[in-house]
C-alpha positions as CSV (number, residue, x, y, z in Angstrom):
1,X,0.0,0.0,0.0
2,X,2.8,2.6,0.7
3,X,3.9,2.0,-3.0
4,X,0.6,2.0,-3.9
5,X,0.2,5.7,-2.3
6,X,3.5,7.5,-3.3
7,X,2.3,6.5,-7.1
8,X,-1.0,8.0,-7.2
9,X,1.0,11.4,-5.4
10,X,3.1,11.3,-8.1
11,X,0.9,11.0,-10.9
12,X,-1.9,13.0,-9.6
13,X,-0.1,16.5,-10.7
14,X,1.2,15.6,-13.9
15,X,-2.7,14.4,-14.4
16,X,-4.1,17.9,-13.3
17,X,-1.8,19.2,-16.3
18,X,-3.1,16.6,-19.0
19,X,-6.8,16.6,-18.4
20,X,-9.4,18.7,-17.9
21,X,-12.0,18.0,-15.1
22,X,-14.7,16.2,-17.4
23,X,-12.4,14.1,-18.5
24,X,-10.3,12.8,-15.4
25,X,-10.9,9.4,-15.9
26,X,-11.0,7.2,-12.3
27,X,-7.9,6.8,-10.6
28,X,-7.1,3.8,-8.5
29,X,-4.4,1.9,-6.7
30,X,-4.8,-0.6,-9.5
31,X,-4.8,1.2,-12.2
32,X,-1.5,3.0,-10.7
33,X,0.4,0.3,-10.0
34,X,-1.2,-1.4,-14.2
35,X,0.0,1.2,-15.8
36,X,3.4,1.0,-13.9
37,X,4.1,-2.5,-14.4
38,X,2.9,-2.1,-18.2
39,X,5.4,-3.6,-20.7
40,X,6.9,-1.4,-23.7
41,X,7.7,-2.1,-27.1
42,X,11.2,-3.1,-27.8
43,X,12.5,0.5,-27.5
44,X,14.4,0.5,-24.5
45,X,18.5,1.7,-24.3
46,X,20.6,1.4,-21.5
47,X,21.4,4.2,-19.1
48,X,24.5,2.8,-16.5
49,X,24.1,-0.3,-15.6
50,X,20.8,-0.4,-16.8
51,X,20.9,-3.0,-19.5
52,X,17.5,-3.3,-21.3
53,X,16.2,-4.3,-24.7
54,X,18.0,-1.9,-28.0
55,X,15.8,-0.8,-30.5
56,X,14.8,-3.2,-33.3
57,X,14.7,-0.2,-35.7
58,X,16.9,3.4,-35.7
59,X,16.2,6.1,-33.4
60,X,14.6,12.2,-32.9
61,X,11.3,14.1,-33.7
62,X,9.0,16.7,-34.8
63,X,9.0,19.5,-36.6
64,X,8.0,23.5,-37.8
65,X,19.4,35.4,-52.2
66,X,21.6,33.9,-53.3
67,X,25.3,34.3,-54.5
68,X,27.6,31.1,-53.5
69,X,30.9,32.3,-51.9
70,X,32.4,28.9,-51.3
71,X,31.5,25.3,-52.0
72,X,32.0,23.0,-49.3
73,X,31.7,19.1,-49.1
74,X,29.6,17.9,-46.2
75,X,31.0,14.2,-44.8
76,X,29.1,11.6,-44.8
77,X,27.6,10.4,-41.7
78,X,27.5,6.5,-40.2
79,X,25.2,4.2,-39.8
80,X,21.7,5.9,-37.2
81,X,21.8,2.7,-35.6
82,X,22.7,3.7,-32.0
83,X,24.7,1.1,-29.9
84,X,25.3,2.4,-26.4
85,X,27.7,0.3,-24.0
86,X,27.6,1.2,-20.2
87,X,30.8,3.0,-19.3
88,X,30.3,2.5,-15.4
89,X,28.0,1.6,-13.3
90,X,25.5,4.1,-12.4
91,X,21.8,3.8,-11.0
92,X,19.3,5.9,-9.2
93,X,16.4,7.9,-9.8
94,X,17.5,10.8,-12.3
95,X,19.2,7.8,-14.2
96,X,15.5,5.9,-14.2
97,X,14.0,9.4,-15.6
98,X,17.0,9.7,-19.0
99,X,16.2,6.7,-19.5
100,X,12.6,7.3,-20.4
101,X,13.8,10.0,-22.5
102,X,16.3,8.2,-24.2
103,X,13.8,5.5,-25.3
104,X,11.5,8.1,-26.3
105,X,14.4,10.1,-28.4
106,X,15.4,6.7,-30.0
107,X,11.3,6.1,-31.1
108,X,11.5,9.2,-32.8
109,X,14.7,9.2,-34.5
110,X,13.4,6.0,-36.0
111,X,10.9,8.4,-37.7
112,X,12.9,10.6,-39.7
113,X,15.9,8.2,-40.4
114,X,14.1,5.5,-41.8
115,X,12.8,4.8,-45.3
116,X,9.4,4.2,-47.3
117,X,10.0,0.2,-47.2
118,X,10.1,-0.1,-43.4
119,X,7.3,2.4,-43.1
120,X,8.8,5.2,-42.0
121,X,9.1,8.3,-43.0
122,X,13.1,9.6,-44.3
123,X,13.7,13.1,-43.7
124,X,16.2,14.1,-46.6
125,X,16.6,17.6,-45.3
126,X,17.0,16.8,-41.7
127,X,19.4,14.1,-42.6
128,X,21.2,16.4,-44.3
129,X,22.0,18.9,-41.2
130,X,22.1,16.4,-39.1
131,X,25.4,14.3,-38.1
132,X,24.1,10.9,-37.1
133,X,27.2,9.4,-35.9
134,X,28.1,12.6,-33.6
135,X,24.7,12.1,-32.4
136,X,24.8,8.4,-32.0
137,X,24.7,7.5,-27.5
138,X,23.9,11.4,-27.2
139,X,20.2,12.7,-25.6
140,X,20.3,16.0,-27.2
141,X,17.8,18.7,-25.5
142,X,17.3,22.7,-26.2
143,X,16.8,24.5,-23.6
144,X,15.0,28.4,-24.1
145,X,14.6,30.7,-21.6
146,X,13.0,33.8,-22.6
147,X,11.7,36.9,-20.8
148,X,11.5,40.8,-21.1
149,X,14.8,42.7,-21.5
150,X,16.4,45.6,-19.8
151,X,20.3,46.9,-21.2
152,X,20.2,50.6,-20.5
153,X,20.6,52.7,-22.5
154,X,20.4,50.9,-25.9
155,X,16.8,49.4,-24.7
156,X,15.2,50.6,-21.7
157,X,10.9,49.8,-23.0
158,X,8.6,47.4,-22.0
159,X,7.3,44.4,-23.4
160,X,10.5,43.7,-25.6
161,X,11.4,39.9,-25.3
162,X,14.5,38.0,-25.8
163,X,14.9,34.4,-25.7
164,X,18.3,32.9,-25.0
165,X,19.4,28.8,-26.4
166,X,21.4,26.4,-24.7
167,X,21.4,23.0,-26.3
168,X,22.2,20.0,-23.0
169,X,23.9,17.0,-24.9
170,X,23.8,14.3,-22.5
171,X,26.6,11.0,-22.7
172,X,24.6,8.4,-22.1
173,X,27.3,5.6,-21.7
174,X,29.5,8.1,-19.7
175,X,26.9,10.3,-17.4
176,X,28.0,13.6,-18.1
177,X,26.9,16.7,-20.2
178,X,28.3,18.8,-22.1
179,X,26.4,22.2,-22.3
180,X,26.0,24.8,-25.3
181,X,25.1,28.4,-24.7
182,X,24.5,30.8,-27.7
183,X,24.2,34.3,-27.5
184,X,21.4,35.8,-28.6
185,X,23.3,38.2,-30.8
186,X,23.4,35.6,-33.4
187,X,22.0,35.6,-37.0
188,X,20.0,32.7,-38.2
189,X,19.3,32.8,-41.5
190,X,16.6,30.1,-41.5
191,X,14.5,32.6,-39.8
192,X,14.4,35.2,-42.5
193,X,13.8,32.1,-45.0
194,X,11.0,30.9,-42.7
195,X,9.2,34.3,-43.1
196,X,9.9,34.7,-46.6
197,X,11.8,37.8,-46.3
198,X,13.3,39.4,-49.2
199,X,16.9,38.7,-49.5
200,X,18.7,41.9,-48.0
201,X,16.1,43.7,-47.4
202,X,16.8,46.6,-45.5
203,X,16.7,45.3,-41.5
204,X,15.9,41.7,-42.7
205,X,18.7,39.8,-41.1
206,X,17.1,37.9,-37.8
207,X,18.7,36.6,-35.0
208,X,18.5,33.3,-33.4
209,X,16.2,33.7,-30.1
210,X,13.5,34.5,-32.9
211,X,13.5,31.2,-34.1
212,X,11.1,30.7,-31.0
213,X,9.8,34.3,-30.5
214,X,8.9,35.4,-33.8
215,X,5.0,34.5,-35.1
216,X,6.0,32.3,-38.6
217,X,2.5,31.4,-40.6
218,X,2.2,27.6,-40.5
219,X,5.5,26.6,-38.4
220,X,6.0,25.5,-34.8
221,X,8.6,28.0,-33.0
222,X,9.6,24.5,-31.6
223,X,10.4,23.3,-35.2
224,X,12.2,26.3,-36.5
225,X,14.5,26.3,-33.3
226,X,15.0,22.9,-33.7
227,X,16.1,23.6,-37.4
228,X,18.4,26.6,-36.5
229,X,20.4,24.5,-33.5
230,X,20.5,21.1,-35.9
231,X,21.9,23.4,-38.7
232,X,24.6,25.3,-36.2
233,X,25.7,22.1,-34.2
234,X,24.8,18.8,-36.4
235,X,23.4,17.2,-32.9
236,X,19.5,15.8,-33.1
237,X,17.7,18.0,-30.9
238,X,15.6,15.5,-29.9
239,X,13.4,17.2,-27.5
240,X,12.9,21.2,-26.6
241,X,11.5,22.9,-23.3
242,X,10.7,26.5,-23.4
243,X,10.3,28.2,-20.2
244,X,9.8,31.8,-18.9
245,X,12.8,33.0,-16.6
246,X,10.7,33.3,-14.2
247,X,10.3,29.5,-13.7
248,X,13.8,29.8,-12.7
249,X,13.1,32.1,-9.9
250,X,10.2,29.8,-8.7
251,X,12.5,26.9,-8.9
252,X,15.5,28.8,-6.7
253,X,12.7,30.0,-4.0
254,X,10.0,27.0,-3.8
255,X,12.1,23.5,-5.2
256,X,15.6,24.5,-3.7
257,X,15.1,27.2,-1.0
258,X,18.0,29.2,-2.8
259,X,21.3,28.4,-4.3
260,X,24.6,29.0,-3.4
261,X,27.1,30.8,-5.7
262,X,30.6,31.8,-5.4
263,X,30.3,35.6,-7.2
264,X,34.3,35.7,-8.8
265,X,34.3,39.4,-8.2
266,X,32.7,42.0,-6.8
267,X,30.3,44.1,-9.1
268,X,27.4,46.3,-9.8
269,X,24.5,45.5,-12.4
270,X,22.1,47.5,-14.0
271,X,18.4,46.9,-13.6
272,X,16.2,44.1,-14.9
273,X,12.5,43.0,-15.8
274,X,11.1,39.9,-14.7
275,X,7.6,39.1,-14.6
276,X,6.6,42.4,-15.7
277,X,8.1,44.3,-12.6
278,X,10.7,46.6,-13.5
279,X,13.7,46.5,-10.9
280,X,15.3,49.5,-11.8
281,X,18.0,50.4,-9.0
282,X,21.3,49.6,-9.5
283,X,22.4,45.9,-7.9
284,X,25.7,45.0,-6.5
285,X,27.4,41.3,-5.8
286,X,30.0,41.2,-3.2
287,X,33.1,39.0,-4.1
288,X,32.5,35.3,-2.2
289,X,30.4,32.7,-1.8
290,X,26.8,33.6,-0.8
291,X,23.4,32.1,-1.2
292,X,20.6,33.8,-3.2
293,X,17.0,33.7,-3.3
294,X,15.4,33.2,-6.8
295,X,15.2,37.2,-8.1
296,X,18.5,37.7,-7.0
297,X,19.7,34.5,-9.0
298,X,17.6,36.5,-12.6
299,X,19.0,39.4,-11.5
300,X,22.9,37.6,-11.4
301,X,22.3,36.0,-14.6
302,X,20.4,38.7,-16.7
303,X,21.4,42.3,-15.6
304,X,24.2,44.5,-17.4
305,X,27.5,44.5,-15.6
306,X,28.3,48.8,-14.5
307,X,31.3,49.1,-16.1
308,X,33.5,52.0,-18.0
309,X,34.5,49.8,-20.3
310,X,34.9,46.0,-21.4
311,X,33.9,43.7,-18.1
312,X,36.1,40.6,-17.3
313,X,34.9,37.6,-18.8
314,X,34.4,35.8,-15.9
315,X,31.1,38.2,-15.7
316,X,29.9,37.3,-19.2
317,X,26.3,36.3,-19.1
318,X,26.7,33.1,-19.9
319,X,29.2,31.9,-17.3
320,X,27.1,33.3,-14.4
321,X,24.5,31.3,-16.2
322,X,26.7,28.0,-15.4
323,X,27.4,28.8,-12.4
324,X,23.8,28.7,-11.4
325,X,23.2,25.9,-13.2
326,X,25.6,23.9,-12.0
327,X,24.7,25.2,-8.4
328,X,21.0,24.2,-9.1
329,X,22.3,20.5,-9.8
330,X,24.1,20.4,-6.7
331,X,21.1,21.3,-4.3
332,X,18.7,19.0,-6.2
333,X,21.7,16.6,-5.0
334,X,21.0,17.8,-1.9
335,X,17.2,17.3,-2.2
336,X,16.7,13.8,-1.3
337,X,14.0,11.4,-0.5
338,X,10.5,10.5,-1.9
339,X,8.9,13.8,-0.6
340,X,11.0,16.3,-1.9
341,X,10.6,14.6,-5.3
342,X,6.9,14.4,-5.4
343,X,6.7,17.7,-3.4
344,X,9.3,19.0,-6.8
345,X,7.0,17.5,-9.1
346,X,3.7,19.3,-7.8
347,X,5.5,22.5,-8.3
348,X,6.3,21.6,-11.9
349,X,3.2,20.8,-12.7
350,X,1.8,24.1,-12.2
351,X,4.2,25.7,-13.6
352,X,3.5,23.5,-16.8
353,X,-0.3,24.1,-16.2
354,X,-0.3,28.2,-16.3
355,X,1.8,28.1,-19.6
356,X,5.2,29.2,-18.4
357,X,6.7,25.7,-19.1
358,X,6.1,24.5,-22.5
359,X,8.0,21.1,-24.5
360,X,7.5,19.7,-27.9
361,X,6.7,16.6,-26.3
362,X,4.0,14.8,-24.2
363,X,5.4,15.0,-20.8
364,X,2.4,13.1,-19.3
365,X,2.4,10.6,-21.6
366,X,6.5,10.4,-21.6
367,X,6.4,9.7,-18.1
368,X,4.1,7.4,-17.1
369,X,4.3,4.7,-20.1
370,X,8.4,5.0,-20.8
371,X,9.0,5.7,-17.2
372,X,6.8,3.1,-15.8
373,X,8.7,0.4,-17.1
374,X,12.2,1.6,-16.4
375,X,13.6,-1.4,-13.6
376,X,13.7,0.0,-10.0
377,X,12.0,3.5,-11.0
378,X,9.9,2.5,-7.5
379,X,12.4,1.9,-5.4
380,X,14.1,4.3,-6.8
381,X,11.7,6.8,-5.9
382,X,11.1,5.3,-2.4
383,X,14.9,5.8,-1.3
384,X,15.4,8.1,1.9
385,X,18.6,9.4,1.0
386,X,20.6,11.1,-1.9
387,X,22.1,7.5,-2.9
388,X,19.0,7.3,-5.5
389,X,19.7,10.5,-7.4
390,X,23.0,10.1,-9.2
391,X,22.7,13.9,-10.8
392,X,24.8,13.3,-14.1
393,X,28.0,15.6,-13.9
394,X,28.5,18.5,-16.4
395,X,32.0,17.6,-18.4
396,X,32.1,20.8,-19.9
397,X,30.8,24.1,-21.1
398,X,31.3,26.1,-24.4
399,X,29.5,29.7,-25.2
400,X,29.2,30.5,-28.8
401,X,30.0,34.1,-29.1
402,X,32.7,36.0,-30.3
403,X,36.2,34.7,-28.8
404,X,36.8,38.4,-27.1
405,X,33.9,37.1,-24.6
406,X,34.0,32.9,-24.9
407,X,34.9,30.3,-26.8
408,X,34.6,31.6,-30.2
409,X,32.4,30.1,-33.3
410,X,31.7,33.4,-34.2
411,X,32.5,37.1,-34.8
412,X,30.9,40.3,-34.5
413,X,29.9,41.6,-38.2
414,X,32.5,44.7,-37.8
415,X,35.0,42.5,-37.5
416,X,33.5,39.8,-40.0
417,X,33.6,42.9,-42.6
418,X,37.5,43.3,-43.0
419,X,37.2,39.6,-45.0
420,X,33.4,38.7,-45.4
421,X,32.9,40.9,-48.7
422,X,29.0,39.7,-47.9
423,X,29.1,40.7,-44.5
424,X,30.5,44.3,-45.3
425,X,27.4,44.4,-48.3
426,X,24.9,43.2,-45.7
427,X,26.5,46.2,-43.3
428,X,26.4,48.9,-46.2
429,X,22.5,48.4,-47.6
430,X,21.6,48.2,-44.0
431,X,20.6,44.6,-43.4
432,X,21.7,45.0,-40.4
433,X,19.4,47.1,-38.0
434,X,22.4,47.5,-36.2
435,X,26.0,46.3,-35.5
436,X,25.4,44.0,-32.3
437,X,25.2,41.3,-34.3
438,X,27.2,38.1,-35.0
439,X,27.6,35.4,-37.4
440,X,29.8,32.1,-38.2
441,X,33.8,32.7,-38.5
442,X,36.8,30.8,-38.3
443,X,39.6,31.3,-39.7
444,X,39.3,32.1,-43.8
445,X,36.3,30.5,-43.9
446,X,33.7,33.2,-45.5
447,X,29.7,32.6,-43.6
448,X,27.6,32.9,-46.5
449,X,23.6,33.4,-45.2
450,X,22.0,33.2,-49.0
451,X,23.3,30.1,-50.3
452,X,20.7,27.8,-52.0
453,X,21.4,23.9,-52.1
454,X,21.0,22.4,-55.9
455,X,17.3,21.4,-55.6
456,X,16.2,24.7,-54.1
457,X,14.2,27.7,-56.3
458,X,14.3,31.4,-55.7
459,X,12.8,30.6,-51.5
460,X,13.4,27.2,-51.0
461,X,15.9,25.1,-48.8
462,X,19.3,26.5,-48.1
463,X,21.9,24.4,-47.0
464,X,23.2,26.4,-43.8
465,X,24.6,23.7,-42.4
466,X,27.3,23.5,-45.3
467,X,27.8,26.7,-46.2
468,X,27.1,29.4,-42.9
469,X,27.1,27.2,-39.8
470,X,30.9,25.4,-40.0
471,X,32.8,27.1,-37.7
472,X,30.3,26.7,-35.0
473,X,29.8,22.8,-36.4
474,X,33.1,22.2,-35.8
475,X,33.5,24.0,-32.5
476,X,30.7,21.4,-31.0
477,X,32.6,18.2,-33.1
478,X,35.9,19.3,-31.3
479,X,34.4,19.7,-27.4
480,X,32.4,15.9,-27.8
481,X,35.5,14.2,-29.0
């Protein structure tokens, strides 16, 4: 009976999220505990030392001019057919919840990668961006955050939204993730052939956070950020979670009961939005380790550093961003036991419910078939202490951005100019609306954003992968070797 009653607790929020009162169907201890011990289909991969059943077919997901500088040739990518062997031996509960999402990642690769004799459907455009055998043992996820902005003095109004991508690529033999983080500064052209603007148009160039921002007639924002990401790193996203920042201020405050950072330096931000409440005043962060409650932690990882110049780039946005995200996974290690999970789970459910969490995938339906039949999800779940978590570490971190701030991939278009010849056209007719802007570089390599592949017309498919995105490609290649 006490597994019988930490089930239903556990499935009754994720229920409030997927059904609406009429149609709450009966819920019993039996039909808890049927659905648990329900058997799946053979599409099962092995997380630890988690052996179970490989899938019989191969593994992804859903979707939403033109002057050649350079011709490049694209390799050729191995075999989809994922084989994952256990590097060491690993079990708990977060393992027991990858491993439902591997199973479900590997269902739907099997959609796209296939062909018309086994059924399924092949996806010559995704296979095409996509590098199957970088992909292969990886659980590829995008994470966007997105909220109202506030960098005096260049934008200062209300109601202007930026959304920020970091794609989690998960090892699933070894444990460990290796996270990217893109500035938002970014051009995508995919967005600007998604809205079939006209080829340098004056103020036409996009950049990437409106992949998911920007309203596009008859595509998901889930799909076309999906496209940009598989374009600019050749991973499979294989599943995307939007969520408004202020989730993450709800999850410092009522999951973990504040983090603790270790600030490198002492310094003063400018103000900051978040949930339409202007915090104007300046802030300040002492040097040292401290713990913050959950608008302090926005205001750490979003606000405008006060400096007379350049700030060191230990205060770059996206490093205080992994430092709180690395100090979020160690209090959830700290979190232990049944009650804090459930407790967790009721908190994400209504944050899921009131819109401010959104995925491209059935949570409620991921979780209690896939995870249902993971071995020893129960016990698992029932275990009194932190020996059940097994948090996977965080091998490393790269931040796409121009190498004066991180770890390169890109360049800001004044800089791109001196050898781009299309970057310094795109800068003279004014594609630009302005020069905080960045795009692909590396070495002599020349970003071209208009290129069409040799089956496209006037707006068809371009081939960014090949012919914009490389740098940035081979940045990711180089950090999962």
């Amino acid at each position: 009976m006490k597994i019988c009653r930490v089930l239903i607790t556990l499935a009754a929020p994720l229920m409030l999220i997927a059904c609406s009162p009429a149609a709450v169907p009966m819920v019993t201890p039996t039909t808890i505990v049927s659905s648990l011990t329900s058997t799946l289909p053979p599409t099962v991969a092995v997380i630890g030392n988690r052996p179970t059943e490989v899938p019989t077919g191969t593994p992804t997901l859903v979707p939403p001019t033109a002057t050649s500088s350079s011709t490049l040739t694209r390799t050729a990518t191995a075999s989809p057919t994922p084989t994952v062997t256990p590097a060491k031996m690993r079990q708990g509960l977060v393992d027991s919840v990858l491993t439902a999402l591997v199973n479900e990642s590997q269902r739907l690769r099997g959609r796209w990668t296939g062909s018309k004799e086994d059924g399924r459907y092949k996806d010559e455009k995704r296979l095409s961006r996509v590098n199957l055998a970088l992909s292969e043992g990886r659980l590829n996820i995008l994470l966007i955050g997105y909220g109202e902005t506030y960098e005096p003095p260049v934008t200062t109004a209300a109601g202007v939204y930026l959304a920020s991508f970091s794609l989690v690529s998960y090892n699933v033999a070894f444990g460990e993730v290796t996270i990217f983080s893109f500035t938002h500064d970014i051009r995508a052209p995919e967005i600007e052939r998604a809205t079939r603007l006209i080829p340098r148009g004056v103020g036409t160039a996009r950049r990437m956070g409106d992949a998911y921002l920007a309203k596009v007639d008859g595509v998901s924002p889930f799909d076309l950020s999906r496209e940009v990401i598989e374009d600019a790193t050749g991973l499979s996203v294989d599943f995307v979670v939007a969520f408004d920042d202020s989730i993450l201020a709800d999850v410092v405050d009522r999951i973990l009961g504040g983090v603790t950072i270790d600030v490198p330096e002492s310094f003063d931000v400018h103000g900051f939005r978040l949930g339409n409440v202007l915090y104007d005043k300046v802030g300040h962060f002492d040097k040292g380790v401290q713990t913050l409650s959950g608008v302090r932690v926005i205001q750490y990882i979003k606000t405008v550093p006060v400096a007379a110049g350049a700030y060191p780039r230990e205060l770059e946005h996206n490093v205080r961003k992994h430092q709180v995200f690395q100090a979020i996974l160690t209090g959830l290690g700290k979190k232990c036991g049944s009650k804090f999970w459930v407790d967790s789970g009721w908190a994400l459910a209504g944050m899921v419910k009131d819109g401010r969490v959104k995925a491209d995938f059935d949570l409620v339906s991921m979780l209690t078939v896939n995870l249902s039949s993971v071995p020893g999800f129960v016990q698992d779940l029932l275990q009194g202490d932190c020996r059940g978590v097994n948090l996977p570490g965080i091998k490393d971190t790269k931040y796409i951005v121009d190498p004066a701030h991180g770890d390169g991939g890109v360049q800001w278009i004044t800089a791109n100019s001196a050898f781009n010849p299309i970057t310094r056209k795109d800068i003279d007719t004014k594609v630009y609306s302005g020069l905080d802007v960045e795009i692909p570089a590396g070495g002599e390599f020349v970003a071209n954003p208009y290129v069409l592949d040799r089956d496209s017309r006037a707006v068809g498919y371009s081939d960014f992968s090949a012919q914009y995105w490389v740098p940035v490609r081979e940045l990711v290649k180089a950090a999962l070797k």
